[in-house]
C-alpha positions as CSV (number, residue, x, y, z in Angstrom):
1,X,-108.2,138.7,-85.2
2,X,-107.1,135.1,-83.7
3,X,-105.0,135.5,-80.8
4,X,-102.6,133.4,-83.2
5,X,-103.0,135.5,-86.3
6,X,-102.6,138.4,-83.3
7,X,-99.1,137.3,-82.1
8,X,-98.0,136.0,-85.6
9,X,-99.0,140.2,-86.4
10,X,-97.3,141.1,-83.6
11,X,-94.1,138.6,-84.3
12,X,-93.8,140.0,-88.1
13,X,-94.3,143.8,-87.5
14,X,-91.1,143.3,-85.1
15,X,-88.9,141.9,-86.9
16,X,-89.9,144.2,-90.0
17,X,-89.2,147.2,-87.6
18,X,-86.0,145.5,-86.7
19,X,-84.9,145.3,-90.2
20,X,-85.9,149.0,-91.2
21,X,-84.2,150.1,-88.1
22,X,-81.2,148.1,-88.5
23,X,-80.6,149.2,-91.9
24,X,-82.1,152.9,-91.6
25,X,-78.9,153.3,-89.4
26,X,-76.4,152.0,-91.2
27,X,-77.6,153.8,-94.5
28,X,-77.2,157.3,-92.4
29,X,-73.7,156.7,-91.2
30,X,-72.6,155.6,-94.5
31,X,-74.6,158.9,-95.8
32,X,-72.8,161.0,-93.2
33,X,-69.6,159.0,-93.6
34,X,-69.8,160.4,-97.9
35,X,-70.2,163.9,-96.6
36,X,-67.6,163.9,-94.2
37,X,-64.8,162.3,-96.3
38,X,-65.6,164.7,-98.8
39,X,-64.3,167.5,-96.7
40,X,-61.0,165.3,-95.2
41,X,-58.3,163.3,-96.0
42,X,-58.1,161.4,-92.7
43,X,-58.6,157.6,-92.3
44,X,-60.3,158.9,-88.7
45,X,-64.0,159.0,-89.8
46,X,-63.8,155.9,-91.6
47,X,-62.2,154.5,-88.5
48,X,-65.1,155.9,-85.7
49,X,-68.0,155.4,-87.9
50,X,-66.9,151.7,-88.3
51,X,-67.0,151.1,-84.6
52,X,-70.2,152.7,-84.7
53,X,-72.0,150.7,-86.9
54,X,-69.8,147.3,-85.3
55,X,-72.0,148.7,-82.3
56,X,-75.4,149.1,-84.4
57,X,-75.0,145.6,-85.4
58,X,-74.5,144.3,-81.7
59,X,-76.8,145.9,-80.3
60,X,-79.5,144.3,-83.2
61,X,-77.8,140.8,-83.4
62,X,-78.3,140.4,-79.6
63,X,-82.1,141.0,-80.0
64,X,-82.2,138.8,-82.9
65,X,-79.7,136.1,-80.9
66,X,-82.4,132.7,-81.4
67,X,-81.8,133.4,-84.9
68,X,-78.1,134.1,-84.8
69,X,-76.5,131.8,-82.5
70,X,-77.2,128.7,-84.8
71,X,-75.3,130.9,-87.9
72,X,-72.0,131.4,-85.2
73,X,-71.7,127.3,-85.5
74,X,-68.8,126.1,-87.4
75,X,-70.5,124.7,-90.8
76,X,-71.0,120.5,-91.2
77,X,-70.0,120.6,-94.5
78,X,-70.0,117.4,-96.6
79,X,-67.2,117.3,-99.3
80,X,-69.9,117.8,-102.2
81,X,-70.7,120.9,-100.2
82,X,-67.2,122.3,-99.8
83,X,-66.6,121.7,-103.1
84,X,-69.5,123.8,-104.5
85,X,-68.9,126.8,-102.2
86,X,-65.3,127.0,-103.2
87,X,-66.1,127.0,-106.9
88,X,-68.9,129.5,-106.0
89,X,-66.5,131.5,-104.3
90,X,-63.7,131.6,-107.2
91,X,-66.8,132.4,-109.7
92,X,-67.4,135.2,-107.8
93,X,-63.9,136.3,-107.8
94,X,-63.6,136.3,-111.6
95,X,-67.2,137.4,-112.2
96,X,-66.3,140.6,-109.6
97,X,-63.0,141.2,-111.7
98,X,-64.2,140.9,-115.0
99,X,-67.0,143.8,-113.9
100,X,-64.6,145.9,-112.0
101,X,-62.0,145.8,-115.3
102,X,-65.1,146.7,-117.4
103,X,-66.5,149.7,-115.9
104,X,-62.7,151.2,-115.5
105,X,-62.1,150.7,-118.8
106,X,-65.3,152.4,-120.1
107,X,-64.2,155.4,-117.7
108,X,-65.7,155.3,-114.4
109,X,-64.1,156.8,-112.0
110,X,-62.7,154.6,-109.3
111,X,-62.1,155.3,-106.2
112,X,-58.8,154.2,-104.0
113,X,-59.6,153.4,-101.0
114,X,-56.1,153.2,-99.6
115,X,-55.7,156.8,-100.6
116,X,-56.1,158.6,-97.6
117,X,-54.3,155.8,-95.3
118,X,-51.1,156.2,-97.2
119,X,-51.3,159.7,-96.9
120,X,-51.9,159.7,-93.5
121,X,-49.4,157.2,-92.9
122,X,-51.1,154.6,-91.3
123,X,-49.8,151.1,-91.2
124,X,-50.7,148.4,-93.4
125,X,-52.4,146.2,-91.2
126,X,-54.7,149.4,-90.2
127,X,-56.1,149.2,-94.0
128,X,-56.9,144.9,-94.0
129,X,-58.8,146.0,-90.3
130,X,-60.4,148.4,-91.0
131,X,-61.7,148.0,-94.6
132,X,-61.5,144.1,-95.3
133,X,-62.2,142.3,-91.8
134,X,-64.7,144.4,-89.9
135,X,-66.7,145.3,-93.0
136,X,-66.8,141.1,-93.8
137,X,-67.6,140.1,-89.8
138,X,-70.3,143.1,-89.3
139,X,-72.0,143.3,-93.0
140,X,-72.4,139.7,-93.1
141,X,-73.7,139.3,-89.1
142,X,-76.1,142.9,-90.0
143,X,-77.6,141.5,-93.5
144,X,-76.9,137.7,-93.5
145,X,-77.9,137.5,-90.1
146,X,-80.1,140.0,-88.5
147,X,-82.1,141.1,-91.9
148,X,-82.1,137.8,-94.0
149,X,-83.2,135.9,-90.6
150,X,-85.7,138.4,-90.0
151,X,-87.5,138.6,-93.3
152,X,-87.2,135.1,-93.7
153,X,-89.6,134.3,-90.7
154,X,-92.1,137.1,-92.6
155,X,-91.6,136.5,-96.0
156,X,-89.8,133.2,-96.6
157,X,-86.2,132.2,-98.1
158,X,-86.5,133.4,-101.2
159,X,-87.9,136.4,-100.7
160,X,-85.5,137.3,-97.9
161,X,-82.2,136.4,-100.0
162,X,-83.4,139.1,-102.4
163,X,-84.0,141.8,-100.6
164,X,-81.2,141.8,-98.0
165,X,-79.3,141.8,-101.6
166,X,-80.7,144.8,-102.7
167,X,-80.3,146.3,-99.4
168,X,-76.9,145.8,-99.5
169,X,-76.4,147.2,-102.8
170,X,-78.1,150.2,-102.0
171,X,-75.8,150.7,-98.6
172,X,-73.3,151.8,-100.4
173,X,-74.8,154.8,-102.3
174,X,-72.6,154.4,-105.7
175,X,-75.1,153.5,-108.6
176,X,-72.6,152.1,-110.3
177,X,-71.7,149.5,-107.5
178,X,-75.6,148.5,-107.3
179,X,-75.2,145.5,-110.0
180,X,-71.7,144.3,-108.2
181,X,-73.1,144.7,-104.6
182,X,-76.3,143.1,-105.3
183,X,-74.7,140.5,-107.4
184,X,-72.3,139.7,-104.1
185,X,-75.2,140.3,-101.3
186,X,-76.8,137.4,-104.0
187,X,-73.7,135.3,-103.6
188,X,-72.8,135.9,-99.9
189,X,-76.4,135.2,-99.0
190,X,-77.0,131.9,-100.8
191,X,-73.3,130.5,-99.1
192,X,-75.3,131.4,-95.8
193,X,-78.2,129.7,-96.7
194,X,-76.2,126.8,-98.2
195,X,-73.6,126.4,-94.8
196,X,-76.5,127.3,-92.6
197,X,-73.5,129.7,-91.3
198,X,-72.1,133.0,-91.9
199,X,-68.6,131.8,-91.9
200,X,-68.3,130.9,-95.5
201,X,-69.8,134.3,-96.7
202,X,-67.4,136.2,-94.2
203,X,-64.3,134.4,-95.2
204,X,-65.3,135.3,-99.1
205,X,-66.2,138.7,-98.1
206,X,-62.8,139.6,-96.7
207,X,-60.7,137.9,-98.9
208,X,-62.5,139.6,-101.3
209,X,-61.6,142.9,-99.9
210,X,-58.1,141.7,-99.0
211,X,-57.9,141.4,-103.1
212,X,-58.8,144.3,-103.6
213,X,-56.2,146.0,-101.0
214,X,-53.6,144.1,-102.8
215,X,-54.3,145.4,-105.9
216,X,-53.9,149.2,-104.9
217,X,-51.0,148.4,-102.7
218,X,-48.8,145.9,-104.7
219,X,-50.3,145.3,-107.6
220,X,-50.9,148.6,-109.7
């Protein structure tokens, strides 16, 4: 082997080992997250095991930090640009309703995930924290950032906008949130790739969650 084919070898096997690292650890503390809600009704373990994995994805991002720092730059967007990420963004919006509406309807069982937090009694703005802005800053800087940037120097664009997709779909461990997550790792992914930032996929990703907050809690 070329010293260049060697180091390009080298170069590749890292970052793959960064990816399945990265995302072997967050798929275990959502897997031990599911078991351990299943025996309480506290907020808590949601609450530690998101500064855990805010953690995890430091502690990657800074190894990865060539490839992230550009992606922390506010977005030179022309209006053209703005234009089509906005009417991305309220596709998505209606696309994710329409499916969420759907699967209710045809008896899924949904889950609230302001259950526990009202029992509990926590404060409202513990529930937009805790379950729509850290989940949008940290998902989107783990897969947007450290996996799509990674796989993108092994396996080009494309490729890597798929499969951090699927990954992200399969984080969540619901089946029937595979097609919605995969549909919005798709969406979130080509706004990065778009903006050349993770900015416009965060801001989506939380209001996003922030809708879906403000259905259980004033809308329902």
């Amino acid at each position: 082997m070329l010293p260049s084919s060697a180091a390009r070898f080298a170069s590749h096997w890292s970052a793959i080992k960064q990816v399945g690292g990265l995302f072997g650890l967050l798929l275990f503390s959502s897997f031990v997250l599911g078991m351990v809600t299943r025996a309480t009704s506290s907020p808590w373990p949601e609450a530690i095991t998101s500064g855990v994995d805010a953690a995890i994805v430091f502690m990657f991002a800074s190894v990865r930090y060539r490839d992230i720092l550009p992606l922390l730059n506010i977005p030179r967007l022309s209006a053209r640009d703005v234009l089509e990420l906005v009417g991305l963004a309220l596709s998505f919006i209606v696309v994710m309703g329409a499916y969420f509406t759907l699967i209710q309807r045809m008896g899924a069982p949904i889950v609230h995930i302001t259950t526990d937090y009202k029992q509990s009694g926590w404060p409202v703005w513990s529930m937009f924290l805790l379950i729509s802005a850290m989940p949008a800053i940290f998902e989107e800087l783990a897969f947007r950032g450290v996996i799509q940037s990674a796989l993108e120097r092994v396996l080009g664009e494309r490729e890597a906008w798929l499969i951090q997709a699927a990954l992200f779909s399969i984080l969540h461990l619901l089946p029937m949130m595979f097609p919605s997550h995969f549909v919005m790792g798709l969406c979130f992914g080509y706004m990065r790739l778009r903006s050349r930032s993770l900015y416009p996929g965060m801001i989506l990703h939380a209001s996003w969650n922030a809708l879906v907050l403000c259905e259980e809690l004033y809308w329902s």
